[in-house]
N, C-alpha and C positions, 0 to 999 in steps of 0.2 A: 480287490483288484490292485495290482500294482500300483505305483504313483506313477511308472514311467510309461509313456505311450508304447503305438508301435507302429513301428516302421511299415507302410504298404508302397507298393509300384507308385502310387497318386499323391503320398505326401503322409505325414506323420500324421498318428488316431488318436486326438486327445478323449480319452473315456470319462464322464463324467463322476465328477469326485462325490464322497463323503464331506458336504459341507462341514463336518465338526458336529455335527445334531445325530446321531446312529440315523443316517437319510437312509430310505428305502428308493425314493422314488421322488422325481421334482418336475412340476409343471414348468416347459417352458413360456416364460412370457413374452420376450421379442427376442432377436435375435440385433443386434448391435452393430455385425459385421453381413457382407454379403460375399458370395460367391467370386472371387477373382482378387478382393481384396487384398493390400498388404497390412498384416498387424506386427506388431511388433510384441515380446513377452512381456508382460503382466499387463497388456489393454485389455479392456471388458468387451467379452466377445459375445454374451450372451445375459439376459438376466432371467431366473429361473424362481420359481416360489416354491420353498420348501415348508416345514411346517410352521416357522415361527416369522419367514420373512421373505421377500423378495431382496435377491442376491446378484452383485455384478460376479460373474465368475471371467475370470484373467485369462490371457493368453499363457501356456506355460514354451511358447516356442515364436519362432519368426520366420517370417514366409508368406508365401500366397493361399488362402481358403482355396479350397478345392471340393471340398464337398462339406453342407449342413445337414447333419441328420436328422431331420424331425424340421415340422411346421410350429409356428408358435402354437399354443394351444396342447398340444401332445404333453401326455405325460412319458418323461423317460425313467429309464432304470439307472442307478447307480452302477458304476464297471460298464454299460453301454457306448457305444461310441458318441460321442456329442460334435465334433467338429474332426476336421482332417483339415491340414494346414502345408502344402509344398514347400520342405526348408529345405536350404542345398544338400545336395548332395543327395536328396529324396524325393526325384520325382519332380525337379520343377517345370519339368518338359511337359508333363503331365496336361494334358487338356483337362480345363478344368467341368468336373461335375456340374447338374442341375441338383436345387435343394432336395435330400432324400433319396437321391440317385447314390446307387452304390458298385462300387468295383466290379472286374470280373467273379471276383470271392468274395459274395457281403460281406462288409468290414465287422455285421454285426456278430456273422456266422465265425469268421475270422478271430474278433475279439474272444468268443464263446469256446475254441478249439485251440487258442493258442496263447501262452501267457508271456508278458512282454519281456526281452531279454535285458539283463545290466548294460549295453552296450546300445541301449536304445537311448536317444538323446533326447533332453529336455527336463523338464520334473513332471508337469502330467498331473491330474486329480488333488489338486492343490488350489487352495486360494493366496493372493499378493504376500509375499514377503512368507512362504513356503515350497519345500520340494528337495530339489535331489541336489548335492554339490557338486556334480558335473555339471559345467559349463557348456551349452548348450546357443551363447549367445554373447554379446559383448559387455562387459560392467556386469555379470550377472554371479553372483555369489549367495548359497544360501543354505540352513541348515539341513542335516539330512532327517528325511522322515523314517516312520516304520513301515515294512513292509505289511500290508494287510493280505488277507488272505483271497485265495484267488474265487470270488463267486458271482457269477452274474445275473441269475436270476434272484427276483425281489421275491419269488414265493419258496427258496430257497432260503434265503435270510430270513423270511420270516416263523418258517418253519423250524428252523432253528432257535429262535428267538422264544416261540412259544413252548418252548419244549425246555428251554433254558441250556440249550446245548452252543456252545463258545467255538465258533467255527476255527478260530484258532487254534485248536486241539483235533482239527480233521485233518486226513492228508487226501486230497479228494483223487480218486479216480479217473476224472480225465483229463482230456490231457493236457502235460505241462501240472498237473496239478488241480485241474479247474474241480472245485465242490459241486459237484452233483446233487441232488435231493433224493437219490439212494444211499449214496456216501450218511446224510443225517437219516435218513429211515435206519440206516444199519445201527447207528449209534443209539438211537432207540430202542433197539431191538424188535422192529417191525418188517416186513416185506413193502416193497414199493406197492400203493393201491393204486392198480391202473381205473381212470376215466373217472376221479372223482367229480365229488361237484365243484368243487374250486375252478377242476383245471374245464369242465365245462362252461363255468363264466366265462372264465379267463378268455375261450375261445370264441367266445358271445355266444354261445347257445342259450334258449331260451324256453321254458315250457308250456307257455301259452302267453294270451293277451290279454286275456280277464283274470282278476287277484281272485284268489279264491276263497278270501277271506270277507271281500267286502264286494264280490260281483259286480266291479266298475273293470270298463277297459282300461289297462296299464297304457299311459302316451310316454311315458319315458320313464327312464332308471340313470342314475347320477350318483357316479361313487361317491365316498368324502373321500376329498385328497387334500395334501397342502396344509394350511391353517384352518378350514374344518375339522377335518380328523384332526390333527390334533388337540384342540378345542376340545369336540368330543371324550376324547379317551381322559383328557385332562380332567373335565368335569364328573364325569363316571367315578374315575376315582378319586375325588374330594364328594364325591356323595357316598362311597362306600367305605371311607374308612374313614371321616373325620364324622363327629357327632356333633355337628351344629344345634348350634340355639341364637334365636333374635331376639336383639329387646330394639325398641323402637320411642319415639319422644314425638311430636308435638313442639314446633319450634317458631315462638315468632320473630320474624327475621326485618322487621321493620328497621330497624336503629341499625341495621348494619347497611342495609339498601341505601339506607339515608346518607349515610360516613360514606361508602364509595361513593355516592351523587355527587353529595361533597366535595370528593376528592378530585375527583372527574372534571368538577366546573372547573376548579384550578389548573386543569394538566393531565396527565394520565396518571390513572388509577389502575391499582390490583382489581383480577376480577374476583367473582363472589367465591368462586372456586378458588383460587389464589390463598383467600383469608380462612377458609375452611380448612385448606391443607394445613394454615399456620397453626390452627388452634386441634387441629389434628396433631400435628407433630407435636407441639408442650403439654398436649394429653398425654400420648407417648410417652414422654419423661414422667410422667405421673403416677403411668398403668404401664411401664415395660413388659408386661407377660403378656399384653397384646402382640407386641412387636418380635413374640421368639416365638422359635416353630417345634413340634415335637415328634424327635427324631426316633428311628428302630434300629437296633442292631444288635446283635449276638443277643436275642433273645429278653432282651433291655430296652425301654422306653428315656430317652433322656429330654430336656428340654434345653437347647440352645438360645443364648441371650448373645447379642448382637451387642458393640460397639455403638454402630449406627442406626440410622434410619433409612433404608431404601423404599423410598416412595412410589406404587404402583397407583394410574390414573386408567382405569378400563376406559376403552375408547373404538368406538364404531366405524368401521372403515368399509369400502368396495365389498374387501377380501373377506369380511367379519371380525370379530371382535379380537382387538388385542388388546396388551396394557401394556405400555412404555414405561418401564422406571426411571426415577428420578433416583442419581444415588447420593446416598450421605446428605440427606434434605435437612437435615437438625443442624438449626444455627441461622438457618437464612429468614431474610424478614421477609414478610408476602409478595411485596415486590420481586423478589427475587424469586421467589416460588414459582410467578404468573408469568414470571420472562423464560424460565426454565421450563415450565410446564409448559405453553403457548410453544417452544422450540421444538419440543421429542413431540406435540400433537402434530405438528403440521409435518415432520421426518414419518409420520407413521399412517397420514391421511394420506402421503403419500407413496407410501410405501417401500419408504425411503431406510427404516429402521432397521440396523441389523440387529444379527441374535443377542448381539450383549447389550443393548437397549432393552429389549424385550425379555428379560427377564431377570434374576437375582433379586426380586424385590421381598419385603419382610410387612409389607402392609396395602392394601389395596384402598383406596374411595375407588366409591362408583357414582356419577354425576347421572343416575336415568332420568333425574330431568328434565335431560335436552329432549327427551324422548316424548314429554308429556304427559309422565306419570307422577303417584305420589309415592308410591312405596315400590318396594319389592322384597321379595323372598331369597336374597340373593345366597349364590354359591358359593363357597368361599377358593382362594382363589391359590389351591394348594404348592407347596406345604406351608404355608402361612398359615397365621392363627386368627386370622377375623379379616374384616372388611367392611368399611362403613358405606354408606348409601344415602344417596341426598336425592331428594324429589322436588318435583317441580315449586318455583317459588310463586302464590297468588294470591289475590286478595280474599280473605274469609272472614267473618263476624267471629270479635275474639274481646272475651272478656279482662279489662284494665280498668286496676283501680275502681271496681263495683261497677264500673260501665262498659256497654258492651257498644263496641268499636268497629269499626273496617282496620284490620293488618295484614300487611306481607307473612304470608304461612307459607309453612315446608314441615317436611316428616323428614327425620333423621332417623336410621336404621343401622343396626349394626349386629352383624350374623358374627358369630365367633365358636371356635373350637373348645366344649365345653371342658377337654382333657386338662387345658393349659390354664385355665382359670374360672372362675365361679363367676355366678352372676353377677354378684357384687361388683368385681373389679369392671366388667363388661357396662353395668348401666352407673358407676361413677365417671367413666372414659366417655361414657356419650349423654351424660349432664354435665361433663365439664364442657364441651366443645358446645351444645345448646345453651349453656347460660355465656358462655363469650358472643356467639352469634347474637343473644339477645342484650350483651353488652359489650359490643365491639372495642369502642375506647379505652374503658376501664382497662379489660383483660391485655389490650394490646400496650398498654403503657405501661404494665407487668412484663412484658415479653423483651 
């Protein structure tokens, strides 16, 4: 879809953008602005969940709302209309719309037949501090974008996408240019199949109420959308092309529990997570092949080694599981670890994280402790090369010094990509961080 809107009787069609992520499609989550509103360009008019976050999307125009397309909850299409906005000279006599209410010519049918002209004003399918260098508003100056190609169905993109066919190289059929999903069947070299089952979902047809694999009545079906699906597809493929291996330890974590108690009584303390990530990181420096990933290309396997440390902390939220990274973490002392870490959890509990938080990282912990387990099988957290995993911390009969005692236990785990390193390097990296755990002082006075 173009960046630039389009001009209707009722006021300019902001369509919604490609956040920067190849978006197919984004759950609306609230809407920000109502109906009669005046906003002004780049206020947040909407926040939508894509697959790695929840997103303010801007005004690209200034005016009166006039009509919202979609209820929260709705999932939209990318190139869909999202908002119409009455800016002079477009409509601002214009009675304004109810939410979802659409023109004499849906604007959706409108967006779908017709593609928007240079002459339309605003920038349009952009986020803050992108768009078109037509001035559209006062103070408002900004780079120009690229024109992407004109398509508005998601099962179009995606059909292109699976077939590895670059819409960019189509000149679509309708009109104005609009990409068709004959236009990529022809690229294919297929005929259009009318009434698949796709486009049968798609239209919610259904072929009975009882599964016919397990003879229970189906009560509901629930796509993945959003940070599901992608989760999903993430996982899938870190199971199918990386060849994990775990080793795991046995950790008593007494004498570190005590040092933060310690520390606590005086003032505030790092937490346990905090000193983990430290002894994490100077593992790092220790075992760097942990910390590179192993890349493909022209038919060649290479391994890239990193500078720094981009620290990922998996973390359970509403939406499901994400991991916030921490970047360039090597260098900082725990304190600084638990004040940085403690900031991107509470930006991502609340769903506050954007895309560049959530991802670039080169090493993952996983804390499923909080969960109240001791181990796991964990996935590694691609293209990364391992990820370590801490379990719950509790009191167990543990033998010291020929006598057998009450101590603070935990399981430390660490899954790793066996391409980029041998087991060696894998269970030196995770008896270095358990014998610091089990001598916090010492090692820390090292660091």
């Amino acid at each position: 879809m173009n960046s630039q809107g389009q001009v209707q009787a009722n006021g300019q069609v902001f369509f919604l953008p490609d956040l920067g992520e190849g978006l197919v499609e984004a759950e609306l989550v609230s809407w920000l602005v109502a109906v009669g509103d005046t906003v002004h360009i780049d206020q947040p008019i909407a926040e939508v969940e894509t697959a790695k976050s929840v997103v303010e999307v801007p005004s690209p125009y200034e005016g009166t709302v006039t009509i919202l397309h979609g209820a929260e909850g709705d999932s939209l299409e990318v190139g869909k209309p999202l908002i119409t906005i009455a800016t002079a000279g477009t409509g601002e006599s214009a009675e304004p719309a109810e939410t979802g209410e659409l023109a004499d010519q849906p604007a959706s049918e409108s967006a779908a037949e017709s593609a928007p002209t240079p002459e339309s004003g605003g920038s349009g399918n952009v986020l803050v501090g992108y768009g078109s260098t037509e001035p559209s508003g006062p103070g408002r100056s900004r780079p120009a974008v690229r024109q992407a190609p004109l398509v508005v169905s998601p099962l179009v993109r995606k059909l292109a996408q699976d077939h590895g066919i670059a819409l960019s190289e189509i000149h679509g059929s309708g009109s104005d240019g609009l990409i068709l999903r004959s236009d990529v069947e022809a690229v294919m070299g297929s005929e259009p199949a009318a009434g698949s089952e796709t486009d049968r979902e798609q239209a919610g047809e259904v072929s009975g109420v009882v599964d016919q694999r397990t003879g229970l009545t189906v009560v509901g079906r629930r796509p993945l959308t959003g940070l599901k699906k992608a989760a999903a597809a993430a996982l899938v493929r870190s199971r199918r092309e990386i060849p994990d291996a775990t080793v795991w330890v046995d950790v008593d974590a007494t004498l570190l529990v005590e040092l933060r108690r310690g520390m606590k009584a005086k003032g505030v303390a790092p937490s346990l997570l905090a000193f983990i990530a430290r002894f994490a990181v100077a593992g790092l420096g220790r075992f760097p092949e942990l910390n590179m990933q192993l890349v493909s290309g022209d038919g060649q396997d290479s391994l890239v080694e990193f500078a720094g440390i981009n620290l990922g902390f998996a973390t359970q939220t509403e939406r499901g599981l994400v991991v916030p990274v921490l970047r360039n973490a090597q260098g900082r002392t725990a304190r600084e670890l638990g004040e940085a870490i403690g900031a991107l959890t509470e930006r991502a509990l609340g769903a506050h994280s954007g895309p560049a938080e959530l991802s670039g990282g080169t090493f993952t912990i996983n804390n499923y402790g909080v969960l109240g387990v001791d181990g796991s099988a964990a996935i590694i957290n691609s293209p990364e090369a391992a990820m370590l995993g801490l379990g719950r911390i509790m009191d167990k009969p543990w033998v010291v010094d020929g006598a057998l005692c009450v101590r603070k236990m935990t399981e430390l785990t660490l899954a790793f990509d066996h391409r980029v390193c041998d087991g060696a390097v894998a269970a030196g990296f995770l008896r270095f961080v358990a014998d610091a755990m089990e001598n916090p002082a010492g090692v820390l006075a090292e660091l």
